[in-house]
KEMARLUM-438635 format. One record per residue (C-alpha): residue in three letters; y, z, x. Coordinates in steps of 0.2 Angstrom, whole numbers, padded with zeros to 4 digits, always signed. Layout:
BEGIN
AlaYZX/...
//
This chain:
BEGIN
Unk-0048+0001-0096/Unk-0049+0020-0097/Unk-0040+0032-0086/Unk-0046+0041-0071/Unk-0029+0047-0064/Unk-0023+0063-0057/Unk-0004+0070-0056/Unk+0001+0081-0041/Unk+0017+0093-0046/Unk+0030+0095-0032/Unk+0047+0105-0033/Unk+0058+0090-0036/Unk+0045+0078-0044/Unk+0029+0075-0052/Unk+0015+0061-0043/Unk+0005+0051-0055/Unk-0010+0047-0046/Unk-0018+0029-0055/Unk-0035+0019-0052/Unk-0031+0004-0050/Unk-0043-0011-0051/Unk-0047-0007-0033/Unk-0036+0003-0027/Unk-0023+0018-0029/Unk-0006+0017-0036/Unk+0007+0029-0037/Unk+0021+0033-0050/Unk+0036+0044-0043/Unk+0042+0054-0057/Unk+0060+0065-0057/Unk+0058+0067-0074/Unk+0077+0055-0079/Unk+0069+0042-0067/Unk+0052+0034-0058/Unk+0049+0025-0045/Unk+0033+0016-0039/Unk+0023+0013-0026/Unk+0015-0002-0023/Unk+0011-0015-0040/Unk-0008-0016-0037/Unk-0016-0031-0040/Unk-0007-0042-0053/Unk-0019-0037-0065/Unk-0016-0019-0062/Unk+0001-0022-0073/Unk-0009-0020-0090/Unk-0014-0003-0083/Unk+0004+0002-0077/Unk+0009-0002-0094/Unk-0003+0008-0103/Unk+0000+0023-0093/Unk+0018+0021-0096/Unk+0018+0021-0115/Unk+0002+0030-0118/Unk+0004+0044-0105/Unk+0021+0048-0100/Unk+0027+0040-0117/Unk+0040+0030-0108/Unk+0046+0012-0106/Unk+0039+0004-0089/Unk+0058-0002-0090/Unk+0062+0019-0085/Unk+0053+0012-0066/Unk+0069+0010-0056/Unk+0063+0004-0041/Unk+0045+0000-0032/Unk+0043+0000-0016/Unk+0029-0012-0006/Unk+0018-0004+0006/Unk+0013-0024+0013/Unk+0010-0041+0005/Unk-0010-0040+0002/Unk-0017-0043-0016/Unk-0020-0026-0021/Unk-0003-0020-0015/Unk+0011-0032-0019/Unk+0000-0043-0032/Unk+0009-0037-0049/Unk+0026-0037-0040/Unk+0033-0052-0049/Unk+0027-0050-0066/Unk+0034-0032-0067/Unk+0050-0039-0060/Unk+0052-0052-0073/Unk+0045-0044-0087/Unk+0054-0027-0084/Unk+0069-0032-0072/Unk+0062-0017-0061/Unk+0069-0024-0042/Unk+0056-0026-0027/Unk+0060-0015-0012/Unk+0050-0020+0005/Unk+0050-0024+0022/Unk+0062-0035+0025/Unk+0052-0049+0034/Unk+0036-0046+0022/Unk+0036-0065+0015/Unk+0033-0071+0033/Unk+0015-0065+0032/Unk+0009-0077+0021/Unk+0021-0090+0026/Unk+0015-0111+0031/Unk-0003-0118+0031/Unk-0011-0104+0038/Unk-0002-0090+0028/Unk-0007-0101+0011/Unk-0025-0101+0019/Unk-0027-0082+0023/Unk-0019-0077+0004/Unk-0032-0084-0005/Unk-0045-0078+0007/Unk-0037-0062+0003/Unk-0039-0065-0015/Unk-0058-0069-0014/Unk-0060-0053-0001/Unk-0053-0043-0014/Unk-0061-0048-0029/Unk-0078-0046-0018/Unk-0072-0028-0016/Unk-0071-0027-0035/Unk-0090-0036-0037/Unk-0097-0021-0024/Unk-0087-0008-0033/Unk-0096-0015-0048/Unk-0078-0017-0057/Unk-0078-0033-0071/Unk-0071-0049-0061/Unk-0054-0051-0068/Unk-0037-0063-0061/Unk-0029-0058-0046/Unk-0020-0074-0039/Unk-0001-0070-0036/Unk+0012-0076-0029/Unk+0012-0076-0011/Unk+0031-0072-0009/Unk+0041-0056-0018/Unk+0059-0062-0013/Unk+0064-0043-0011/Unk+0079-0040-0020/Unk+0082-0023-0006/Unk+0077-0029+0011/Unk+0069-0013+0021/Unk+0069-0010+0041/Unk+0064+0009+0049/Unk+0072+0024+0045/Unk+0080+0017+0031/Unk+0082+0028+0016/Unk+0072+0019-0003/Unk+0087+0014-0013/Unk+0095+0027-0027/Unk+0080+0039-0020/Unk+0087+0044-0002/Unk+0078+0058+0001/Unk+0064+0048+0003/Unk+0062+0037+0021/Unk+0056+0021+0026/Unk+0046+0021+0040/Unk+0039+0005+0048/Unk+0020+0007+0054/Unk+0012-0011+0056/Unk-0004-0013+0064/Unk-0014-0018+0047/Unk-0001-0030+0047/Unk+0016-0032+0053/Unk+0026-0027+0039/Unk+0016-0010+0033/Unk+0028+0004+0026/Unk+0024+0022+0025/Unk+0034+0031+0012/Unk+0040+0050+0018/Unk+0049+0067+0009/Unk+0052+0079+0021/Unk+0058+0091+0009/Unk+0045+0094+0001/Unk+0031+0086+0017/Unk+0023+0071+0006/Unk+0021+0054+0013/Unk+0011+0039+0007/Unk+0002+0028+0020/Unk-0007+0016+0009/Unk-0020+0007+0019/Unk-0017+0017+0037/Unk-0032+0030+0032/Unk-0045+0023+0021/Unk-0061+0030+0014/Unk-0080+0025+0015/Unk-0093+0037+0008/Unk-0082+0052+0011/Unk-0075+0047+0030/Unk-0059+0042+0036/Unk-0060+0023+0043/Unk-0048+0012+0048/Unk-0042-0002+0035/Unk-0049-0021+0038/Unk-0045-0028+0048/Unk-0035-0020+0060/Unk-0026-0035+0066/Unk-0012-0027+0080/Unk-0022-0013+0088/Unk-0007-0008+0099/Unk+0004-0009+0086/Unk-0008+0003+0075/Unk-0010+0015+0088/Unk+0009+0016+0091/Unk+0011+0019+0072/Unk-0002+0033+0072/Unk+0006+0042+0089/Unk+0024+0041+0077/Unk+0016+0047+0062/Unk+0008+0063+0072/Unk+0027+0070+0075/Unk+0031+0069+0056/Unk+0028+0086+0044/Unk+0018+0080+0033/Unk+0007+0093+0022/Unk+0001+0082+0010/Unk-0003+0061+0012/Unk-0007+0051-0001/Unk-0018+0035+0001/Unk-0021+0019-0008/Unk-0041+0020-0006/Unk-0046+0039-0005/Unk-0040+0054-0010/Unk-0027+0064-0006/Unk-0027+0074+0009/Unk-0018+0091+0007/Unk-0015+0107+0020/Unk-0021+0094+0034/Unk-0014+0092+0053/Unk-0005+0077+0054/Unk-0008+0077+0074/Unk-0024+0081+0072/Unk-0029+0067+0057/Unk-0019+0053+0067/Unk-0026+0053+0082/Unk-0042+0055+0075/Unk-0038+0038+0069/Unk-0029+0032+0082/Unk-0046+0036+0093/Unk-0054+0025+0082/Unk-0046+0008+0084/Unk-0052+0003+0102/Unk-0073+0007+0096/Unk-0082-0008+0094/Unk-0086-0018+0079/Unk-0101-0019+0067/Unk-0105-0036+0063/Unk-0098-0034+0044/Unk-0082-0029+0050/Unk-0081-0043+0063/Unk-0083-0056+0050/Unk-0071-0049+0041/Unk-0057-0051+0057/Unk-0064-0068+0060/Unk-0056-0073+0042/Unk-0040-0064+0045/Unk-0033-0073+0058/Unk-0022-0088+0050/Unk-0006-0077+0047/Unk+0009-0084+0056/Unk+0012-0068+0064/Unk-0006-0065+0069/Unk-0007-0082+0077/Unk+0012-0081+0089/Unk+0003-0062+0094/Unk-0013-0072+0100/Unk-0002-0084+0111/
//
């Protein structure tokens, strides 16, 4: 469980870059606090641990506050242990347990688990648990605009289109912001995450997105992106939404499709 991290040093704060078991996850430090970003998969915990006391020689108990970008495995999965083991409060959106809610949102959380660990099996990670809990109870309930509790110069914004409930994390200050899953990257290209699940709704998010002043965007899978044109970047993507599918990526929607919310769209 070695560490292949990097840190990105800002005028107010300092961003701890981790590997995750398949994805990125960030730690906000102001030095006297943190705050995280996404939990990773429940398994990812251990690692936030070890970063914690081995690296920044701290507690995890000195996290104040993480914040959830959406409710998929590799995102929200160690939410709840950190909570109960550290008493570290969830923020997120505030509709994010509707996404896995009934029959059909039990169904599609565990095929989200077995996508997930199939990501980890291609990126010839060891197979390791990532069942979780398919509700996080926030304890701060988040809608657009909204300013992340006792860290108000960062805002919430509200960018669904991967799923209904996706939060990008902004600092105009100092011209950061975290999309998660909005750009992703595949042999050194920007792609779209999978499925894309409310097109529209994506390509609204981008159009937002592209009036922000963002010099620097971090990303759950890829790197960072630095000196970039946020207009330019998003509607690059933006452009890609409405191309046709490959056959892999097709399959992938066809399994997607049991959320509540993705159902009530289809009506």
């Amino acid at each position: 469980m070695g560490f292949i991290n990097n840190i990105y040093d800002f005028n107010d704060f300092k961003v701890h870059e981790l590997k995750g078991y398949i994805q990125n996850t960030h730690i906000i430090d102001y030095n006297e606090e943190l705050f995280l970003i996404d939990s990773g998969c429940i398994n990812d915990v251990k690692r936030i641990e070890k970063y914690c006391n081995e690296i920044l020689d701290r507690p995890v108990s000195d996290i104040k506050i993480m914040v959830l970008t959406h409710m998929h495995p590799d995102h929200a999965g160690g939410a709840n242990k950190l909570r109960a083991q550290y008493n570290i409060p969830i923020a997120a959106f505030k509709e994010i347990d509707e996404w896995y809610k009934g029959l059909g949102g039990i169904i599609q959380h565990k095929i989200d688990c077995y996508l997930a660990t199939s990501v980890a099996h291609k990126s010839n990670r060891k197979l390791e648990h990532i069942l979780y809990s398919r509700k996080v109870k926030p304890d701060y309930l988040l809608v657009d605009n909204d300013k992340l509790p006792f860290f108000p110069e960062w805002q919430v914004l509200h960018v669904p289109g991967h799923t209904m409930h996706d939060l990008a994390i902004y600092n105009q200050k100092e011209k950061v912001v975290f999309i998660a899953d909005l750009i992703c990257e595949v042999k050194g290209r920007h792609c779209l995450p999978v499925p894309v699940l409310f097109p529209d709704k994506m390509a609204d998010s981008f159009n937002r997105l592209t009036n922000i002043d963002a010099k620097t965007i971090f990303r759950s899978h890829g790197g960072i992106l630095e000196a970039v044109n946020p207009k330019h970047i998003f509607n690059h993507m933006e452009n890609l939404i409405y191309q046709p599918l490959n056959p892999m990526i097709e399959k992938a929607y066809r399994i997607s499709k049991f959320p509540p919310a993705v159902r009530h769209n289809a009506k």
